[in-house]
C-alpha positions as CSV (number, residue, x, y, z in Angstrom):
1,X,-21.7,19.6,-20.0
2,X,-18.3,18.3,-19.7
3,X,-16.8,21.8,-21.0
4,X,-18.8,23.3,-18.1
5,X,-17.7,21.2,-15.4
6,X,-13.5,21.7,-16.6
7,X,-14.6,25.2,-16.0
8,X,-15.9,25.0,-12.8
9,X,-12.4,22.5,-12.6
10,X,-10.8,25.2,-13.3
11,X,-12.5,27.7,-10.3
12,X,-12.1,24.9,-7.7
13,X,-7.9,24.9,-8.8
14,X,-7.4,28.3,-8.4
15,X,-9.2,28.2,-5.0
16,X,-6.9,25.2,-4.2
17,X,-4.1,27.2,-5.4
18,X,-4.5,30.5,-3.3
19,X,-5.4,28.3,0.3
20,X,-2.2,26.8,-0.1
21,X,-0.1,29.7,-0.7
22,X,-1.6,31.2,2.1
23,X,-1.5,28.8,4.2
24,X,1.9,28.8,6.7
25,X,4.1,25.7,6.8
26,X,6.1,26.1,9.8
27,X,8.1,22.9,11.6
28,X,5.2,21.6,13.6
29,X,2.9,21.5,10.3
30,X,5.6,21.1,7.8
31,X,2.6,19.4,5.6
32,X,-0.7,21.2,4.3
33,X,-3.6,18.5,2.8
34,X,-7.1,20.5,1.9
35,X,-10.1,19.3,-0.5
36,X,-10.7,22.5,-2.6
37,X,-13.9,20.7,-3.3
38,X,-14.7,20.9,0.3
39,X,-13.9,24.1,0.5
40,X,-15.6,25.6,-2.4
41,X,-18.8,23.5,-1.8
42,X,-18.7,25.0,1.9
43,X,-18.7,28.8,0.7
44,X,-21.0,28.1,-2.0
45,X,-23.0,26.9,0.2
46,X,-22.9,30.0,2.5
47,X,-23.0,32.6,-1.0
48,X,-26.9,31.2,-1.4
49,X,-27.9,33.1,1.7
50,X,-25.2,36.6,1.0
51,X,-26.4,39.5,-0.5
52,X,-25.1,42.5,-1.9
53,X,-20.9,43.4,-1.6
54,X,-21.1,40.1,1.0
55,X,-22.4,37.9,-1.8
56,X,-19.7,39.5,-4.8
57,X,-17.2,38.5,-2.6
58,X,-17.9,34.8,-2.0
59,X,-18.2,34.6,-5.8
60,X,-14.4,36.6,-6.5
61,X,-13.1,34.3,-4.2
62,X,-14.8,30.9,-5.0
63,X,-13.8,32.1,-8.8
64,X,-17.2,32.0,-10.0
65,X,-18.3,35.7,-11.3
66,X,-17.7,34.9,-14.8
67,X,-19.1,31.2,-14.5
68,X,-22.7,31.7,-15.6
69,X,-25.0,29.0,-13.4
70,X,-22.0,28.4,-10.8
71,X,-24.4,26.6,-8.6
72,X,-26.0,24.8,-10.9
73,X,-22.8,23.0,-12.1
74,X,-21.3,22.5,-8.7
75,X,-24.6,21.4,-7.8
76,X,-25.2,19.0,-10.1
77,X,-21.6,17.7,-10.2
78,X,-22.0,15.4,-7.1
79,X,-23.9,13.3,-8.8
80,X,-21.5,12.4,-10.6
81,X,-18.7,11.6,-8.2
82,X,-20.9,8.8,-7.2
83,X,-19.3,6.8,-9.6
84,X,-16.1,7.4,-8.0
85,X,-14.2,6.5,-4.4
86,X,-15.4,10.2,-3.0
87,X,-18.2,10.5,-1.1
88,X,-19.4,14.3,-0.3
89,X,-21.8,15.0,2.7
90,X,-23.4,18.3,3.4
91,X,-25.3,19.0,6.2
92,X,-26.7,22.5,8.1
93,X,-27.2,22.9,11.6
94,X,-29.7,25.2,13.3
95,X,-30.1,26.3,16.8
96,X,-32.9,24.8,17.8
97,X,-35.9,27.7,17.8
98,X,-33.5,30.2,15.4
99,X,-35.7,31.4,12.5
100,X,-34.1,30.6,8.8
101,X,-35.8,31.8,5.8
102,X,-37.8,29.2,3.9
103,X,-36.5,30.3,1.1
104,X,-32.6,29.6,2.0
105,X,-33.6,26.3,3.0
106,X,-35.5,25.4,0.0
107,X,-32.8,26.4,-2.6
108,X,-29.8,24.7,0.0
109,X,-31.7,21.5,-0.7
110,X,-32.4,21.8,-4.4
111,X,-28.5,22.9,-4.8
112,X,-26.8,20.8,-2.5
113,X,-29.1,17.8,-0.8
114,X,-28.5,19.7,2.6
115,X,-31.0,19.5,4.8
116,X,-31.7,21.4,8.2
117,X,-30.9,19.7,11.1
118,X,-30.7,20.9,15.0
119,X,-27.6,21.6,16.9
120,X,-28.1,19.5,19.6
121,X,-24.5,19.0,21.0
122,X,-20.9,19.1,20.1
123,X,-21.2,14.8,20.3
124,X,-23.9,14.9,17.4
125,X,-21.8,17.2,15.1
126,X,-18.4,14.9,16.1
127,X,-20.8,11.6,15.5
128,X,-21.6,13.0,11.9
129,X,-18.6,13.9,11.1
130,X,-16.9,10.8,11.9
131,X,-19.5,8.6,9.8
132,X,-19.1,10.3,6.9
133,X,-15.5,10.4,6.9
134,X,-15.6,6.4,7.5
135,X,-14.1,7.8,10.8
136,X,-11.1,8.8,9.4
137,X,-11.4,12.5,11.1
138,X,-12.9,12.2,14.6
139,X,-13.5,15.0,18.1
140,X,-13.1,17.6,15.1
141,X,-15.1,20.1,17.2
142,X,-14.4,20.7,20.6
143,X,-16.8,23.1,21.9
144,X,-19.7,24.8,20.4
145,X,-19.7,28.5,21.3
146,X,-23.0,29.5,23.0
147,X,-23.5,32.0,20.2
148,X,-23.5,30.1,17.6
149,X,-26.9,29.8,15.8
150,X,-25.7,28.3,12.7
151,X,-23.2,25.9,11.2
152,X,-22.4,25.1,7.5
153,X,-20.6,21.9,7.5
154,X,-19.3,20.0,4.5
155,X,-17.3,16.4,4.7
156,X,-15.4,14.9,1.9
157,X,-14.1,11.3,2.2
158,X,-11.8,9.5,-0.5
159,X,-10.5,5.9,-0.5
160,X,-7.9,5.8,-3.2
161,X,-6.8,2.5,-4.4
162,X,-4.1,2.3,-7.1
163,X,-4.9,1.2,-10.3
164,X,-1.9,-1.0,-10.7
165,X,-1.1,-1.9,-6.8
166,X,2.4,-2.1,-5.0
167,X,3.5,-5.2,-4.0
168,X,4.0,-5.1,-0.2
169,X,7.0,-7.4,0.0
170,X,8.8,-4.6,-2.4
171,X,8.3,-1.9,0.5
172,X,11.5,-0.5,1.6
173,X,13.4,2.0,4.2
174,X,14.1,4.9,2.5
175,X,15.3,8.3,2.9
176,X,13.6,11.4,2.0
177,X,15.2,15.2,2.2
178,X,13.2,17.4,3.6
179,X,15.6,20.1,2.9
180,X,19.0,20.6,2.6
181,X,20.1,19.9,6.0
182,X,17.7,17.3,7.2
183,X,17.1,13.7,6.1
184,X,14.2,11.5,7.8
185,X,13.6,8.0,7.3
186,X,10.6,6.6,5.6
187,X,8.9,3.3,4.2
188,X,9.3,3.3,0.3
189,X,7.1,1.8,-1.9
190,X,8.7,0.5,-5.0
191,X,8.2,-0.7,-8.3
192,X,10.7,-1.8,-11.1
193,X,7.9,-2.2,-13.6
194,X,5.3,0.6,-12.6
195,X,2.8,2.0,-15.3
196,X,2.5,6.4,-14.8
197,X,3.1,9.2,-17.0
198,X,6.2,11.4,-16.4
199,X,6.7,15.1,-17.8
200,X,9.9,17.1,-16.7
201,X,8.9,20.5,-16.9
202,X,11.9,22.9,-17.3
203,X,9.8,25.9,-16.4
204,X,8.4,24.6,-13.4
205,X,11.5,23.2,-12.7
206,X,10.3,20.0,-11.7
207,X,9.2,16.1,-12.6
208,X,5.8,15.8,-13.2
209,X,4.3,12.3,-12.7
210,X,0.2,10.9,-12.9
211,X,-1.0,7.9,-10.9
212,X,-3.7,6.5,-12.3
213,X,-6.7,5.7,-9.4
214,X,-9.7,2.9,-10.0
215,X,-12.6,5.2,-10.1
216,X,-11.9,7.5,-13.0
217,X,-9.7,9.6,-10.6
218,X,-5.3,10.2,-10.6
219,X,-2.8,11.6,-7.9
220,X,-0.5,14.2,-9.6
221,X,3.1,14.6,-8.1
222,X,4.6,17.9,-8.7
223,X,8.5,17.7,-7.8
224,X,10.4,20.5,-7.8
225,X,13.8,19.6,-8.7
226,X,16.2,19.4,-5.7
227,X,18.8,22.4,-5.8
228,X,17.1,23.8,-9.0
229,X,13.7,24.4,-8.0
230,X,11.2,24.6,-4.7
231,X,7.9,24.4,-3.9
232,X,7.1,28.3,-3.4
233,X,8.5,28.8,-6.1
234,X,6.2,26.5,-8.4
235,X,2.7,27.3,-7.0
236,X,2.5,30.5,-9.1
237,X,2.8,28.7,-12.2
238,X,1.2,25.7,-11.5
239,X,-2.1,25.1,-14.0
240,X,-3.8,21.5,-13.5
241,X,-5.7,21.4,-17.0
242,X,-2.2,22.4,-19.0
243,X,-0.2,19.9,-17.1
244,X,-3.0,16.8,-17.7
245,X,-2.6,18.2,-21.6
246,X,1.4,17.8,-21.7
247,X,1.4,14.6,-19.9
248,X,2.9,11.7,-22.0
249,X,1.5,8.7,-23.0
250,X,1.9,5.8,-19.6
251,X,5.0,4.1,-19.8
252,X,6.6,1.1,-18.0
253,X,9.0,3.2,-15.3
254,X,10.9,2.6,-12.0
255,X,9.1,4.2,-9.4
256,X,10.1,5.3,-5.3
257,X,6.9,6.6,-3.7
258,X,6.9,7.5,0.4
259,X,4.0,5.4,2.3
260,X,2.4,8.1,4.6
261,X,-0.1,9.1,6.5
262,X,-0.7,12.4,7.0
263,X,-3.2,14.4,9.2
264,X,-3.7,18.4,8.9
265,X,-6.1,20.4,10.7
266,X,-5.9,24.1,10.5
267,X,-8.1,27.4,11.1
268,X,-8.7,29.2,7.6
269,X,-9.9,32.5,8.9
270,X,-6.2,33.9,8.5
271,X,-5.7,32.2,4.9
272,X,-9.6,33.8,3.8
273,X,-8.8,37.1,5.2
274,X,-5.8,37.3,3.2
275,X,-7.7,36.2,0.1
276,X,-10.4,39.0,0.5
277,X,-12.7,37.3,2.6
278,X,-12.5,39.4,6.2
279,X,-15.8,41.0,5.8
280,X,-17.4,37.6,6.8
281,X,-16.0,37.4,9.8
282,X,-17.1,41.4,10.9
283,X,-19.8,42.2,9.2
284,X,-21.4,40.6,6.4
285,X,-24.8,40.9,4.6
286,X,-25.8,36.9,5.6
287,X,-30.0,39.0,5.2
288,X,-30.8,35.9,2.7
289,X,-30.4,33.5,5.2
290,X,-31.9,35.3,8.5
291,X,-33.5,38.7,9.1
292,X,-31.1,38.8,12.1
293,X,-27.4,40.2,11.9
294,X,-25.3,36.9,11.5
295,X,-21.3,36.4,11.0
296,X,-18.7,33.4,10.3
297,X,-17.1,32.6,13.7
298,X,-15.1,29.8,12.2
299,X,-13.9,28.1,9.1
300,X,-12.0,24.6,10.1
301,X,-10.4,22.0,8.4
302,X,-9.2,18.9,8.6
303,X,-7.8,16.0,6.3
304,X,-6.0,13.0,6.3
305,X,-4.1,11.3,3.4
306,X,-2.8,7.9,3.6
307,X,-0.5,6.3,0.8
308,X,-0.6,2.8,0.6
309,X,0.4,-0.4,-1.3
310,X,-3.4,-1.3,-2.2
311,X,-4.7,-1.5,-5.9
312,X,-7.8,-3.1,-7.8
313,X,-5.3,-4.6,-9.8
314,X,-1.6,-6.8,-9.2
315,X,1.6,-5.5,-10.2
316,X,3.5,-6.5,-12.6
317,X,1.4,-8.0,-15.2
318,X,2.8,-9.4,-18.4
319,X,3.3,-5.5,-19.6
320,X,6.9,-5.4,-20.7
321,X,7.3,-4.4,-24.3
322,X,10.8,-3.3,-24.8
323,X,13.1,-3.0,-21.3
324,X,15.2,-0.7,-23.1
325,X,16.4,2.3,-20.5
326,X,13.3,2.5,-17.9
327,X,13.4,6.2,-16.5
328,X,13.2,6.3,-12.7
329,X,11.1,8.4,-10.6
330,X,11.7,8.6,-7.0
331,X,9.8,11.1,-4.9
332,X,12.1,12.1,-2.0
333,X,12.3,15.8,-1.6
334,X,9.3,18.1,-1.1
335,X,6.3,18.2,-3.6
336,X,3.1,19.3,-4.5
337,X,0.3,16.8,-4.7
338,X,-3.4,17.1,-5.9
339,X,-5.8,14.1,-6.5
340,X,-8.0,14.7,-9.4
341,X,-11.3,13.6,-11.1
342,X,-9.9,12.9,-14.7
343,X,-13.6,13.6,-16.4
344,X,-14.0,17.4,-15.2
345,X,-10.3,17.9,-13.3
346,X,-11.5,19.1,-10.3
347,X,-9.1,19.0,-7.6
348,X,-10.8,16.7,-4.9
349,X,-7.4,17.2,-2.7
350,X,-4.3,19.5,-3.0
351,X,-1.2,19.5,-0.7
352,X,2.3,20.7,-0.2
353,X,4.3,17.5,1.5
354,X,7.9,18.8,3.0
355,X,8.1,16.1,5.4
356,X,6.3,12.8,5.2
357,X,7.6,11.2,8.6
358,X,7.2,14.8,10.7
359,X,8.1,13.1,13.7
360,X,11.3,11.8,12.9
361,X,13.8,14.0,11.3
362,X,17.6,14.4,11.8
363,X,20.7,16.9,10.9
364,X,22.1,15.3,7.6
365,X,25.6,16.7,7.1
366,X,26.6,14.4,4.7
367,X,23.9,15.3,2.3
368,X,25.3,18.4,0.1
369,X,22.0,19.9,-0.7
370,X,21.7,23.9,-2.2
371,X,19.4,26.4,0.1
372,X,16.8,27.0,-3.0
373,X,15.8,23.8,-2.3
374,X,14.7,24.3,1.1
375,X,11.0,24.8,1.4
376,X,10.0,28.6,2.1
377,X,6.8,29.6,4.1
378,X,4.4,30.5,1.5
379,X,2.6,33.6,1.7
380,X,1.7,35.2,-1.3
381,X,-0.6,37.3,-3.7
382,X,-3.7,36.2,-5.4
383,X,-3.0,33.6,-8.3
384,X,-4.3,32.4,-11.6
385,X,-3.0,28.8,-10.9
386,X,-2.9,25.4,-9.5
387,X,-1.6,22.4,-7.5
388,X,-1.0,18.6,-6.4
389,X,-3.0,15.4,-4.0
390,X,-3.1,12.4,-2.4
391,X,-5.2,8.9,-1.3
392,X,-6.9,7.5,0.9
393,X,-8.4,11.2,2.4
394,X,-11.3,12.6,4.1
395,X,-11.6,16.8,5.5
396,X,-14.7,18.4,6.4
397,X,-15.0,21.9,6.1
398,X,-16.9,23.7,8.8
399,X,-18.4,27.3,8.3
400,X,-19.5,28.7,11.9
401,X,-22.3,31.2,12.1
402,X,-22.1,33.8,15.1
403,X,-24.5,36.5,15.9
404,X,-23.6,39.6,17.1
């Protein structure tokens, strides 16, 4: 049911929500770009073989002890992003010759199309990978360790295109703060007459704005208002569902939005451990999958989000009611971004942008910027909340399996 699946929206968020506040964001990966979705799918994935205090804490985590049928929904919530730009791939590989209970197999396939295939070689895995993700994400392992005997691995690939596209020609060099020292350079898309809905949010401290994507699908900005507000300081109170319910009406606004693309690829043992998880990287009760004592080696990730002008749709149709004053929107300081499925309001992405041009940045002395608007390394307790996403993106999620 569609209250069911805002439910499970709501489990994926808060999942969203913790990875990125305990995630680092440090000068050579000032950005962080995850699919929740990914994610969650991955550990759900690994919860049908755990058993016991092992299988308890894949379900705190994931959100999904009070969810009645958690598996069901998720499961049968992929079907439904095929009508969408997101295509989800799940896939489970197997040392050839290691024994895997029927039974683990069975209900994999029934909850989440996965089916068994062997690990042959690092080339196969990096092959898959790179087809799903329309080869967006490619080498994204480099070496299978000889003790691995299995490998959950989940690969998410979206193609946003604007509903209302950007007209090229209107693209412009802009600058974008970073913080209050810094300024980099960066191409500016821009519209004088650009339909979105804009909420400032005086507890948040920021500018809300929705994007709407073909496909049933939006990219939320979440900008914390320079020298008032910052981005650590909004995660906590962030809530996905309650922001989609405050958002105005669309409206005929001025818009500045950054073209970028972004890559991220990061380790999440540290950020799970944090979150409760270290048990599955010692030793955790895997007995539903293999009589044999098994643990995580490895949970990666990787994404890329590209902004760009493309739409289904031209600009600037014959919209214009009344020109009276058009609000302007202009995203250049850090933000929050999460793309969302409007029907159930699951995350597909989330991110934390602080730099959209990482590679160029330069001392800014002339900009008069206040410290609280400086973006802290996050690392924080356990939330209740939510966060903000992106375009044209793919990230697999890969859960290594070690023996002892």
């Amino acid at each position: 049911s569609s209250e069911e699946r805002r439910s499970l929206g709501g489990t994926i968020e808060r999942l969203g929500l913790q990875l990125l506040e305990n995630l680092p964001i440090v000068p050579q990966q000032p950005n962080i770009i995850l699919s929740p979705l990914s994610v969650a799918l991955a550990l759900a994935h690994l919860t049908l073989g755990a058993h016991n205090e092992t299988e308890q804490l894949l379900l705190k985590t994931l959100h999904a002890h009070n969810l009645p049928c958690y598996h069901h929904i998720l499961g049968h919530l992929l079907p439904h992003f095929k009508n969408t730009s997101l295509e989800v791939a799940t896939r489970m590989y197997l040392r050839p010759g290691f024994e895997v209970k029927l039974s683990f197999v069975e209900e994999s396939l029934a909850r989440y199309q996965s089916r068994p295939v062997p690990l042959v070689s690092v080339e196969e895995v990096n092959h898959w990978i790179e087809n799903a993700t329309n080869g967006h994400i490619s080498n994204f392992l480099e070496s299978i360790p000889h003790n691995v005997m299995l490998m959950l691995m989940n690969a998410v690939y979206f193609k946003g295109e604007w509903q209302t596209q950007f007209d090229p020609t209107m693209t412009f060099k802009g600058v974008f703060y970073p913080d209050n020292m810094k300024s980099v350079s960066v191409d500016m898309m821009m519209s004088s007459q650009y339909p979105f809905r804009l909420l400032h949010d005086p507890e948040l401290k920021a500018q809300v704005a929705s994007f709407s994507f073909k496909g049933n699908t939006s990219f939320l900005i979440v900008m914390p208002v320079p020298g008032i507000g910052n981005v650590s300081s909004v995660l906590p109170k962030l809530n996905i569902s309650d922001l989609y319910r405050r958002l105005p009406q669309e409206r005929i606004m001025h818009v500045n939005l950054p073209k970028v693309k972004l890559q991220y690829r990061q380790e999440l043992q540290e950020a799970l451990t944090s979150m409760g998880l270290g048990s599955l990287f010692s030793g955790p009760d895997l007995s539903g999958i293999t009589d044999h004592p098994l643990r995580v080696g490895s949970v990666r990730h990787a994404s890329t989000v590209e902004l760009s002008e493309k739409g289904v749709e031209a600009s600037a149709a014959t919209v214009v009611t009344t020109m009276r004053s058009i609000s302007m929107f202009s995203v250049n300081s850090p933000f929050l971004f999460a793309i969302v499925d409007d029907a159930s309001l699951v995350p597909l992405f989330m991110g934390i942008v602080t730099n959209p041009a990482p590679d160029i940045l330069k001392d800014d002395p002339l900009v008069n910027r206040t410290l609280s608007d400086q973006p802290v390394p996050v690392d924080s307790k356990h939330s209740d909340s939510l966060c903000a996403e992106r375009a044209a993106c793919s990230a697999p999620t890969a859960q290594t399996a070690h023996t002892d």
